[in-house]
N, C-alpha and C positions, 0 to 999 in steps of 0.2 A: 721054242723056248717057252716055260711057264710064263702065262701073261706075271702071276704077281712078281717073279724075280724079274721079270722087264719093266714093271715098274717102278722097284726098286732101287732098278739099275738109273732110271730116269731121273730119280728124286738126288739119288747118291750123287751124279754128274751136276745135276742144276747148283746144290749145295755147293761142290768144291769149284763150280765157274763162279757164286757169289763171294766166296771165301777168298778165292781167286782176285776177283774185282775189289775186294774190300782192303785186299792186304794192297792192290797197288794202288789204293788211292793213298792210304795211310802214309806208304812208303815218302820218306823223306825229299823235298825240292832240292835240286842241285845246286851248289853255293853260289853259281850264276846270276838262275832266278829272283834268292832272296836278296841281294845286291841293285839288282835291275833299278832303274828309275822311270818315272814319268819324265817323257821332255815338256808336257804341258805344267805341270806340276815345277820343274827347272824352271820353265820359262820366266811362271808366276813369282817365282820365290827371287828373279833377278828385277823384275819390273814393279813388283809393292812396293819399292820404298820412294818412287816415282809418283805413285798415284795416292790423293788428297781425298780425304772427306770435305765437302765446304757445307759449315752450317751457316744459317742468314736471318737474322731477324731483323722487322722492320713492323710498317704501319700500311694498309691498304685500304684504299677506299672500297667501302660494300654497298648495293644498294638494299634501302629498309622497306617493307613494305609492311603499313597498320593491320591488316591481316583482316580488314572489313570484308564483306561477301562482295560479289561485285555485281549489284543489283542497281538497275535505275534509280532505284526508292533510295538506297542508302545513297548514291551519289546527291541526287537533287537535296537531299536534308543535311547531309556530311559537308558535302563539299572539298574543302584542303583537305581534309581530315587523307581522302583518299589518293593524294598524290606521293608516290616514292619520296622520301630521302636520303639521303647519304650521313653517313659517319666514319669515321677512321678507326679501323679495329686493327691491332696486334695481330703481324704475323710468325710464325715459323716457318722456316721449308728447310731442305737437307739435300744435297745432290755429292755428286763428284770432279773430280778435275784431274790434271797429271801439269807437271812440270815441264817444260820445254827450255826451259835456260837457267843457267847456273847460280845468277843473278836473283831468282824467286818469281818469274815469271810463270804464272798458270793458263791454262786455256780451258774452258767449261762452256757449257751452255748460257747465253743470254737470259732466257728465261727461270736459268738457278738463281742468278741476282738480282735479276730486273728491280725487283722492289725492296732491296735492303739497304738498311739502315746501317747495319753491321755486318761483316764477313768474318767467321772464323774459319782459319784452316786447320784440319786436324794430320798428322804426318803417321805412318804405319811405325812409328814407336810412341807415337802417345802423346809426344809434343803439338803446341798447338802455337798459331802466331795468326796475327789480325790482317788482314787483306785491304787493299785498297781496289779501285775498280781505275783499269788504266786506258779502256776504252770496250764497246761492247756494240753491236751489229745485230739490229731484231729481225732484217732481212733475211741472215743467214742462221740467226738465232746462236752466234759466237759472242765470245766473251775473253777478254782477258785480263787477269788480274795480278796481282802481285803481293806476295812477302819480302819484310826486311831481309837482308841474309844474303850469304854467300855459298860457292859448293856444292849446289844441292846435287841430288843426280836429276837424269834427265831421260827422258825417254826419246827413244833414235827415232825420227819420223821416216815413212815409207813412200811411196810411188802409188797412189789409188788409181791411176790410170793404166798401170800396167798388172793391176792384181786381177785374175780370171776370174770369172764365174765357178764355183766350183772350189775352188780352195778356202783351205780352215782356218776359221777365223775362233778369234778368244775376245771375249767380252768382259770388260774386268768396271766395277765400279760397288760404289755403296749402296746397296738395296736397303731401301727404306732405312737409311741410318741405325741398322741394326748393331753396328758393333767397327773395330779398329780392322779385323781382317775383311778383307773384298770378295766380294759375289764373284765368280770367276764360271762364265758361261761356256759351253764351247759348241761352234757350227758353223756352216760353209757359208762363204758367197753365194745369194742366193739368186742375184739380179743386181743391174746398175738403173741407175738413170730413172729410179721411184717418184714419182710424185704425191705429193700430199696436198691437197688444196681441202681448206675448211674452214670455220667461220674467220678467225682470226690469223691465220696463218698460211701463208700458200709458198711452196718450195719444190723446184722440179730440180731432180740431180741426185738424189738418196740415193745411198747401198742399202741396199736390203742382205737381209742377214735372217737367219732360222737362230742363231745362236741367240737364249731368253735377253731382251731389256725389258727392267722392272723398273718401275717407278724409284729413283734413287740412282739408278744407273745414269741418269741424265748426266754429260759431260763426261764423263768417263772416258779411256780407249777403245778401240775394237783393234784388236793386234794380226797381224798377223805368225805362223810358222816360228818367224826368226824375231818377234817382240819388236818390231818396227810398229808404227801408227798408222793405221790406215782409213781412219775414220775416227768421230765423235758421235758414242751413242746418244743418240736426242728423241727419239721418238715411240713409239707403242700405239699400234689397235688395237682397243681394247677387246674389241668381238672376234678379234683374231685370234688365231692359236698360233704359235712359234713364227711370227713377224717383228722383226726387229727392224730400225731405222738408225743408218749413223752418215753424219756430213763427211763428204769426199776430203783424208788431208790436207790434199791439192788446195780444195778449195779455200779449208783456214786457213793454208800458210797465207796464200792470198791478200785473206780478210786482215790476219794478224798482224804482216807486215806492215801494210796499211795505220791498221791501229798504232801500232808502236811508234812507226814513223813520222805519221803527219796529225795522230790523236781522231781520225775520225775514216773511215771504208769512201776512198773515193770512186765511187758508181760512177759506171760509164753510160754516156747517154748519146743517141744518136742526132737531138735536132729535130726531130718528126711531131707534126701531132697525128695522131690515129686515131679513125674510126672504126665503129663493125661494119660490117657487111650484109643489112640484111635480104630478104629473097625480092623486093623492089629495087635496090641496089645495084646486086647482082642482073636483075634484068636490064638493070639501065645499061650497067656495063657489057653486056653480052658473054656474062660469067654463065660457068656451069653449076657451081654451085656457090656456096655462101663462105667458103675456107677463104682465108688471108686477110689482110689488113690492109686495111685502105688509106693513105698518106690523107690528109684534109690540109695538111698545110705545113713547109720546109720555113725552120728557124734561118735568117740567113748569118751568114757565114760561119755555120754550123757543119759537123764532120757531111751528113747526109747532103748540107748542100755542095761544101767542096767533092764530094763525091759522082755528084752527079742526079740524084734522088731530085724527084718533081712533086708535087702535087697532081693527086690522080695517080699517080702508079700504085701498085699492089702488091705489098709484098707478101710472093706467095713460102718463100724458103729461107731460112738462117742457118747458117753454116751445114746447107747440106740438107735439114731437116725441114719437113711440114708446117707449115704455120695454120692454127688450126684458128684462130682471130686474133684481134688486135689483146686483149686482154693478155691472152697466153704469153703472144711478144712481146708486148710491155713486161711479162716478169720477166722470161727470158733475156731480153737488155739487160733488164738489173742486177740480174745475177755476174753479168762481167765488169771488169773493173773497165776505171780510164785508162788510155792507152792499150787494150784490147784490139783488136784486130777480127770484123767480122766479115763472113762473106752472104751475099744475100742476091736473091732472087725474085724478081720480079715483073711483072705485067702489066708493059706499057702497050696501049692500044692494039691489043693482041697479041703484040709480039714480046717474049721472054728475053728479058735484059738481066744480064751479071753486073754487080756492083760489091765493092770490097770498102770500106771504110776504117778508122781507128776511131775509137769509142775517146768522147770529150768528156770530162767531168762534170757531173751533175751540181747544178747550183741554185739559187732563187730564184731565177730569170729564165731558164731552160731547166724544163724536165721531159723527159718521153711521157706523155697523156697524165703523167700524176696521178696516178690510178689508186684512190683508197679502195681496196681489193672487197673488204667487207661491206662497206656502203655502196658501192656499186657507182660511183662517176669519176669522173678528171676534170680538172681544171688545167688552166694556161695563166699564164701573165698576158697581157693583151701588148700582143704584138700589132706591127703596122698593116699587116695583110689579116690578121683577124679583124682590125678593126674595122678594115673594111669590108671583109668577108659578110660579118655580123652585123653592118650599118652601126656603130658604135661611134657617138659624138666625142670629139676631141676631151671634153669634160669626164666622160666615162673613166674609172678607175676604180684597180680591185684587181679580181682575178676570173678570170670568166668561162661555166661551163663547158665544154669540150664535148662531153660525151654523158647521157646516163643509161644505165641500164637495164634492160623490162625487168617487175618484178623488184627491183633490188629497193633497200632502206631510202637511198636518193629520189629513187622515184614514188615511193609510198609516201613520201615526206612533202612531195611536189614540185621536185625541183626540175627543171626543163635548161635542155644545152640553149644556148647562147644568155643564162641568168650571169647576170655579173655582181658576186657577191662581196659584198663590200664594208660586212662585219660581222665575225662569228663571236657569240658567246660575250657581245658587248665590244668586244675588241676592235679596231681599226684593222683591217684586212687590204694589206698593198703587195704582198708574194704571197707565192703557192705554201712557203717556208709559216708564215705567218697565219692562214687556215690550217694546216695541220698541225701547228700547238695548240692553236684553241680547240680542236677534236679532240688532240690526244689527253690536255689536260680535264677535260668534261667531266663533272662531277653528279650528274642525272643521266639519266635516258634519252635527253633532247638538249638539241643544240640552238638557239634561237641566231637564224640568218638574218641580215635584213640584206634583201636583195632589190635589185635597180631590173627591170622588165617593162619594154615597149615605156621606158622611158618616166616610168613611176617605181619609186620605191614599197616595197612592201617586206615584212616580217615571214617566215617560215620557219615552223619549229625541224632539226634535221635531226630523225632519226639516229640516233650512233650503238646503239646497245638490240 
């Protein structure tokens, strides 16, 4: 064949295969297609009028600082001039929530309201109604609140225990208070049982999720498939790329009921006080390594003592899992309510002993090590075996060291286990309950102790920021 009519044959065929191609795309979609829906797209358009904007204004305390250099020379000649103050400045913040009862009951994040003055809720038609706070949990970082009103709809709550790794999740909440319709994310189960430990906050138990949470999305749902609950988005790394965090529903129902019923999360607590373990410890004990938690002393007639729990044993396992030290347990406890049921393992004089208990409620007089997580110690009320544990005169009173730990605020600040403090921030200090309002309410950087040691009292400024 002439090469050029086979090339032309070449060109002619290319042309009428593109001609070809161009008419079927053009050609018409079948009246199927154009009818089709999204079921994510359904989902959402059934469960927006469930889910709340909550905006929150209020007043927070800031620390100030004169902004002098931070030179010896300016110090010795300044003086006050260079210490921090506080003022109360105006805030806003903007998060999400959803509805859970008919009545006007919401659930959101703790730290959406923590510091408001005011609650408005905004409803996916525009209407808006004021909020009260009906009870709120910074351990689990839950919140519940409420509107006047009746009817509302409700969002059907799910099973976080039995949803798989692996299945799609919808992310729905307010990004950055941008507008009345909702951010609507969507992506799998990516992992259970996340932890977050960080300065101020520490929670073992998260789902993890790839589907986005943005700032705003706090409180919000994370849905599953059929628009059931199955978590509260509350989290974000920021250095992260597609990491999302939301609380097990399991576990607010939990918290909720709690709040609703008795106005306040009753924490279960086992009766123990606990120490670390460190590698002189472990030698003492003929341990292999430094993992578990070491009883230092059974509250009596506490759950751990009717169970059976000594002073000296070591617990090395809760419900099945690793104890990696005392600290980790102590959140661990907290995370379960009263009347829980744990099972635990433990290392008595070499030999591994099973014990099963039901979690007692946490109160003024008994707490598990009382661990302020960011400062780094525990304290106790002075029992009758601390007292003498510690050589503690019947005069002694307060609440006394437990535990501090290397490195941490407690310890930079100078505080040593067996100090028995006995006024923070001016206050009279007679429960653990009564030291941790004067922390929490602290209005500087420093907390002035006055502590009792080898039987003299002295001042200690405590770290808290």
């Amino acid at each position: 064949m002439n090469p050029m009519r086979f090339k032309k044959s070449l060109i002619i065929a290319a042309v009428g295969a593109l001609m070809f191609s161009a008419a079927s795309i053009a050609a018409p979609l079948p009246p199927e297609a154009l009818t089709a829906r999204s079921p994510i797209a359904d989902l959402v358009e059934k469960v927006a009028p469930s889910i709340v904007n909550i905006d929150v204004e209020g007043t927070v305390t800031r620390s100030m600082n004169p902004g002098l250099p931070n030179d010896p020379f300016f110090k010795e000649f300044f003086g006050d001039m260079f210490r921090e103050y506080t003022r109360r400045v105006p805030m806003k913040g903007a998060g999400s929530g959803f509805i859970v009862s008919k009545d006007g009951r919401i659930l959101t994040n703790n730290h959406v309201i923590a510091d408001a003055d005011k609650i408005t809720v905004t409803f996916s038609d525009g209407k808006t109604a004021e909020a009260t706070v009906i009870g709120k949990d910074p351990t689990f970082d839950i919140a519940v609140i409420k509107v006047k009103g009746h009817d509302y709809p409700t969002l059907e709550m799910g099973d976080s225990d039995k949803i798989r790794v692996g299945e799609t999740m919808i992310a729905i909440g307010n990004t950055l208070g941008l507008g009345l319709e909702p951010t609507v994310t969507v992506g799998v189960l990516s992992a259970r049982n996340r932890s977050i430990h960080m300065q101020n906050f520490n929670f073992d138990g998260f789902l993890q999720t790839d589907a986005s949470i943005n700032p705003g999305n706090s409180g919000g749902p994370l849905l599953d498939m059929n628009g059931r609950v199955i978590g509260i988005n509350t989290a974000i790394i920021s250095s992260a790329q597609g990491i999302g965090f939301a609380i097990p529903i399991n576990m607010a129902k939990q918290v909720m009921n709690d709040i609703v019923t008795f106005g306040k999360v009753r924490r279960g607590q086992m009766g123990v006080y606990l120490q670390p373990i460190n590698e002189d410890m472990a030698s003492a004990f003929d341990l292999k390594d430094t993992k578990g938690a070491l009883i230092a002393d059974v509250v009596p007639d506490s759950p751990a003592e009717k169970a059976g729990l000594k002073r000296g044993d070591i617990i090395t396992k809760i419900d099945g899992k690793p104890v990696e030290d005392s600290v980790k347990l102590s959140a661990t406890v907290r995370q379960h309510m009263a009347g829980d049921k744990i099972d635990l393992e433990v290392l008595r004089n070499g030999v591994t002993k099973k014990f099963s208990l039901t979690l007692a409620e946490v109160d003024s007089t008994v707490a598990d090590a009382n661990t302020v997580d960011k400062l780094g110690f525990s304290v106790s009320t002075i029992t009758p075996d601390l007292r003498k544990e510690m050589k503690l005169s019947e005069s002694d009173s307060g609440v006394v060291v437990t535990e501090v730990q290397e490195k941490s605020l407690a310890a930079r600040s100078g505080l040593r286990r067996g100090d028995i403090i006995m006024q923070a921030g001016g206050r009279e200090v007679e429960t653990t309950k009564d030291l941790f309002k004067a922390i929490s309410s602290a209005k500087r950087n420093r907390v002035p102790l006055l502590i009792r040691r080898n039987g003299r009292t002295q001042y200690l400024p405590l770290f808290v920021k």
